[in-house]
C-alpha positions as YAML, in Angstrom:
chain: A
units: angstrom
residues:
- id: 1
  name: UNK
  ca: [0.00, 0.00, 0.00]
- id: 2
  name: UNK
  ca: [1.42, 3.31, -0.93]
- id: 3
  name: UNK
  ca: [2.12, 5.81, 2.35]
- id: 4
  name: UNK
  ca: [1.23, 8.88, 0.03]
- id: 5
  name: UNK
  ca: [-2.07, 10.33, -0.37]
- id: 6
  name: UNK
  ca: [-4.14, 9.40, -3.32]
- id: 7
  name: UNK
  ca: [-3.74, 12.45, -5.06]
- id: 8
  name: UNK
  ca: [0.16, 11.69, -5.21]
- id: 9
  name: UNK
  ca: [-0.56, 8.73, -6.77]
- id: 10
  name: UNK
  ca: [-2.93, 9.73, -9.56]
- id: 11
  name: UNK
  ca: [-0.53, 12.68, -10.30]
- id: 12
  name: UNK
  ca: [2.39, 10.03, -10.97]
- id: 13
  name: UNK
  ca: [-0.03, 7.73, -13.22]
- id: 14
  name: UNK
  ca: [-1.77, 10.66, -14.72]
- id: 15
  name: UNK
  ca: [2.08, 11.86, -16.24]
- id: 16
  name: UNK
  ca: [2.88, 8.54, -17.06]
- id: 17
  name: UNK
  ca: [0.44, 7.63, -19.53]
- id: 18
  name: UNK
  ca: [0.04, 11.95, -20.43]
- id: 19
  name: UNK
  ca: [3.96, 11.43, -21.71]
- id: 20
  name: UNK
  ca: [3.87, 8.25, -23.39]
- id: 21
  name: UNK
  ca: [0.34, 9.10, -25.28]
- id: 22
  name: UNK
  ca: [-0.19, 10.15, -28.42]
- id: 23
  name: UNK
  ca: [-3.57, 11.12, -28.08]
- id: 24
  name: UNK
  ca: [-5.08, 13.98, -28.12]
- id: 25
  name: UNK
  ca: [-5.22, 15.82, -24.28]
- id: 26
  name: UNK
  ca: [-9.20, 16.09, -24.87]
- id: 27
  name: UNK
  ca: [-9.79, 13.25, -26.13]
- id: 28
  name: UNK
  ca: [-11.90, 11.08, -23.72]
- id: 29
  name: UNK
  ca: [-9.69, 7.40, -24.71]
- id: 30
  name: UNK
  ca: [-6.60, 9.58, -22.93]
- id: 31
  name: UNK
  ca: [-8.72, 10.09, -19.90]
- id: 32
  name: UNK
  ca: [-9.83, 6.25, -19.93]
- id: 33
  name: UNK
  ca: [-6.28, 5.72, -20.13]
- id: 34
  name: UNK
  ca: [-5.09, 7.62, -17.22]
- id: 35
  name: UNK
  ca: [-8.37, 6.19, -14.85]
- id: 36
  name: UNK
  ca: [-7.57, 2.99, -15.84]
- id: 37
  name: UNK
  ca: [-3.84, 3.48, -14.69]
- id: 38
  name: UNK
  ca: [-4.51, 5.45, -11.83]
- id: 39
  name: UNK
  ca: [-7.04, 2.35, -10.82]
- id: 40
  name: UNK
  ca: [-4.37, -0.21, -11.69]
- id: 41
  name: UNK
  ca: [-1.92, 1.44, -9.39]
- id: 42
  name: UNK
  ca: [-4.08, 1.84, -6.31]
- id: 43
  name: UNK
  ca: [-4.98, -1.99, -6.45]
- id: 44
  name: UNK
  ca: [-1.86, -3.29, -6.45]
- id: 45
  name: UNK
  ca: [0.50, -4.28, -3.56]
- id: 46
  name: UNK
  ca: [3.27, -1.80, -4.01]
- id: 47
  name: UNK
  ca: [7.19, -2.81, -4.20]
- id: 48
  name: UNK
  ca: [9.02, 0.37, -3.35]
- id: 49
  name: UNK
  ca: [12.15, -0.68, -5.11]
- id: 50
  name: UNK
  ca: [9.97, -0.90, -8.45]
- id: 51
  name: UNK
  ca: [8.39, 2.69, -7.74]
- id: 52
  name: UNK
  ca: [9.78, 4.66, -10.91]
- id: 53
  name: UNK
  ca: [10.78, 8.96, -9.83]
- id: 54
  name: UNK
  ca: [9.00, 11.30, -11.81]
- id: 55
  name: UNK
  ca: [11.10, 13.90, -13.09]
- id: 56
  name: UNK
  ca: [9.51, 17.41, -12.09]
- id: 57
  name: UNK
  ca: [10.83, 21.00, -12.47]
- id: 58
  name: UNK
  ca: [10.41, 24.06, -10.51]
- id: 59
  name: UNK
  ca: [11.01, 27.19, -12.14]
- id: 60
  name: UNK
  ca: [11.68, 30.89, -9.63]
- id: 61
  name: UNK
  ca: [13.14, 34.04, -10.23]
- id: 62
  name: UNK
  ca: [14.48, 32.87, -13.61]
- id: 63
  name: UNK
  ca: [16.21, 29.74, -12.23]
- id: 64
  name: UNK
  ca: [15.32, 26.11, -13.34]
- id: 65
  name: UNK
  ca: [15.22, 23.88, -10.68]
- id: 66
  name: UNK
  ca: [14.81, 20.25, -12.00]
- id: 67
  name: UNK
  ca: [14.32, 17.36, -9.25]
- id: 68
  name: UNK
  ca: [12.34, 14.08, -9.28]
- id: 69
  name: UNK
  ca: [9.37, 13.11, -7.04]
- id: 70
  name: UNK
  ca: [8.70, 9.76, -5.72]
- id: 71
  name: UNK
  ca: [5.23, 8.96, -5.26]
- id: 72
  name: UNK
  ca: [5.41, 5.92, -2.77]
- id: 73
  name: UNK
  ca: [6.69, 8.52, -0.16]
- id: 74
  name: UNK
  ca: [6.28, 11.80, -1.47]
- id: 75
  name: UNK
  ca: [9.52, 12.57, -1.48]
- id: 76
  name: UNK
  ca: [11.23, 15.54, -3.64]
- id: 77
  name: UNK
  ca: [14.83, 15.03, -4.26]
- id: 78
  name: UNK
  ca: [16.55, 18.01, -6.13]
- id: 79
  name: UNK
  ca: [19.03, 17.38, -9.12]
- id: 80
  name: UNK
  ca: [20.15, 20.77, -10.14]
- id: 81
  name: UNK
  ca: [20.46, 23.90, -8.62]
- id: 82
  name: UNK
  ca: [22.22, 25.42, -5.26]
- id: 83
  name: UNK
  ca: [20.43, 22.61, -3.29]
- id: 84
  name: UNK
  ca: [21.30, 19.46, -6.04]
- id: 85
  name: UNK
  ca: [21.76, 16.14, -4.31]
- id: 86
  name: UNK
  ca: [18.97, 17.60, -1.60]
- id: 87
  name: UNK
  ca: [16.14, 15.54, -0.65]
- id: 88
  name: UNK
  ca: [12.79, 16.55, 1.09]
- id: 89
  name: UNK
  ca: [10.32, 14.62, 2.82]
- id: 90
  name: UNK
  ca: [7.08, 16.35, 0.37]
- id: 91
  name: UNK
  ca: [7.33, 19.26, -2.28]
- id: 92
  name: UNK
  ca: [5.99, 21.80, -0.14]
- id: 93
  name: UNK
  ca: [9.45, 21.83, 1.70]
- id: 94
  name: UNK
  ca: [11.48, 21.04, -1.12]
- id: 95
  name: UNK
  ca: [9.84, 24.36, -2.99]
- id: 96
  name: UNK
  ca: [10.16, 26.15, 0.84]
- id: 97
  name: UNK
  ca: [13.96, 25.38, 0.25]
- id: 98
  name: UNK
  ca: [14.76, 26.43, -3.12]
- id: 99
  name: UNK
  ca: [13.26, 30.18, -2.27]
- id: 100
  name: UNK
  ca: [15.42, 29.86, 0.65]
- id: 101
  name: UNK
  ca: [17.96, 29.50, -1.33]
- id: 102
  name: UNK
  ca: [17.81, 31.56, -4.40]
- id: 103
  name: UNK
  ca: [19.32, 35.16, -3.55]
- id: 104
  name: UNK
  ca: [16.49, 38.07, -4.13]
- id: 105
  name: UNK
  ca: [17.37, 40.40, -6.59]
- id: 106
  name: UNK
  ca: [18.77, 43.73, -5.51]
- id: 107
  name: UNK
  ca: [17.10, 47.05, -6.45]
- id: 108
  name: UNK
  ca: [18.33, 50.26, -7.15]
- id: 109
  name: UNK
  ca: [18.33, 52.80, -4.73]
- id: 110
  name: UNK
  ca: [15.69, 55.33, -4.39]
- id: 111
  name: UNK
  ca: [16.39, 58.99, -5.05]
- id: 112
  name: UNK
  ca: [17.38, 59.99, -1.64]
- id: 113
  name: UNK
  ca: [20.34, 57.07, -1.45]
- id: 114
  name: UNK
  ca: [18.06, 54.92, 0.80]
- id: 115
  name: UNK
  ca: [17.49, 51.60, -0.81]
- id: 116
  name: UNK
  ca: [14.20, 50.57, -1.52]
- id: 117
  name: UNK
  ca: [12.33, 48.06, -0.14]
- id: 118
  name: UNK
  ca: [12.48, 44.43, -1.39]
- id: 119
  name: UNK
  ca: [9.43, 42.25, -0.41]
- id: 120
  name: UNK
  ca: [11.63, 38.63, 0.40]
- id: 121
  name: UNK
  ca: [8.38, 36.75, 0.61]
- id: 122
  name: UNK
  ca: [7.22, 35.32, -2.69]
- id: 123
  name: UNK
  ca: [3.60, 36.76, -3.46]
- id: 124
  name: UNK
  ca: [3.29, 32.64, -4.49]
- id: 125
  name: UNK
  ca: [5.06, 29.49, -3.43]
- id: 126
  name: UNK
  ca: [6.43, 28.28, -6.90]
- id: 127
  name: UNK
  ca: [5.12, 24.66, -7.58]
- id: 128
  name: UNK
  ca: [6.66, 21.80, -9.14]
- id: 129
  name: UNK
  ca: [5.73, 20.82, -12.46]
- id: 130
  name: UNK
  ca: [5.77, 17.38, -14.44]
- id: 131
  name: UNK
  ca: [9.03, 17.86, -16.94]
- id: 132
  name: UNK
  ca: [8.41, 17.54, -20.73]
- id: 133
  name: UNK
  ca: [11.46, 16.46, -21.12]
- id: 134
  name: UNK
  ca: [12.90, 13.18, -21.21]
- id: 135
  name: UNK
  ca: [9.43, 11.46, -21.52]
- id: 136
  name: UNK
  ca: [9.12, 7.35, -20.96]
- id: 137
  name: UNK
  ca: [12.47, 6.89, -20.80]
- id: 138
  name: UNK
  ca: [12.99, 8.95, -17.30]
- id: 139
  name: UNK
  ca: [10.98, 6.32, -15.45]
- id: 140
  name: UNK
  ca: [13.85, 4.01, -14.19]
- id: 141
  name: UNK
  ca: [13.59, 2.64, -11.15]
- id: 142
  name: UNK
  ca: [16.09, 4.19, -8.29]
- id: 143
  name: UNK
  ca: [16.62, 3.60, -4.83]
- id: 144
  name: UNK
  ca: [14.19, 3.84, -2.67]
- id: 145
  name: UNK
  ca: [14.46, 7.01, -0.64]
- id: 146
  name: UNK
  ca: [14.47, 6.70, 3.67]
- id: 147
  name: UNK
  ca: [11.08, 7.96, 5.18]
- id: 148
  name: UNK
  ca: [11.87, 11.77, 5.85]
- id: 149
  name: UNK
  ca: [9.31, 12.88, 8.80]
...
């Protein structure tokens, strides 16, 4: 049984028929597709060490982050970047750490010399995306990742 919420779970099937199809992404046969993997994979007793990554990519302040995401845990390891070789226990933290991470851009400074206020928050966490790149042939399996809690 997988530890991850469902929604983890039909994310990773949903990409992995999306990148091998040919199909249309309206077309309802692509949809059957993905249920019918998404179904298959919730039914079946799970083998971690045959759990493929799914390469994902986060993209802030002009920087591409690429990392992989394994959906028996929910683990987010990162592969490029200032944080490559970085693992996180869900991709909340894992985006939490690349803003952390990424310098903020310096201003100029305002007429009277001062220098102007920089807001260091993002207005929006950046979220990971499913990489077009690659496509079938990025789902090897890997080691499985330690629980991170």
């Amino acid at each position: 049984m997988y530890i991850t919420p469902t929604p983890s779970i039909l994310a990773s099937a949903l990409y992995k028929v999306y990148a091998k199809s040919r199909q249309a992404p309206d077309t309802l046969a692509l949809w059957l597709d993905i249920a019918a993997e998404a179904a298959r994979e919730l039914d079946q007793p799970v083998q971690p060490a045959l759990v493929p990554w799914v390469p994902v990519v986060l993209r802030y302040q002009l920087n591409r982050i690429e990392g992989e995401f394994f959906p028996y845990t929910g683990t987010v390891r990162i592969l490029s970047g200032p944080l490559a070789g970085t693992s996180y226990a869900d991709a909340h933290s894992a985006a939490l750490a690349v803003v952390d991470a990424i310098p903020v851009p310096v201003t100029d400074n305002d007429e009277d010399g001062t220098r102007a206020d920089i807001e260091t928050v993002p207005k929006a966490l950046p979220l990971w995306r499913f990489r077009t790149t690659g496509a079938p042939g990025a789902f090897t399996p890997r080691a499985v990742p330690p629980l991170i809690c």
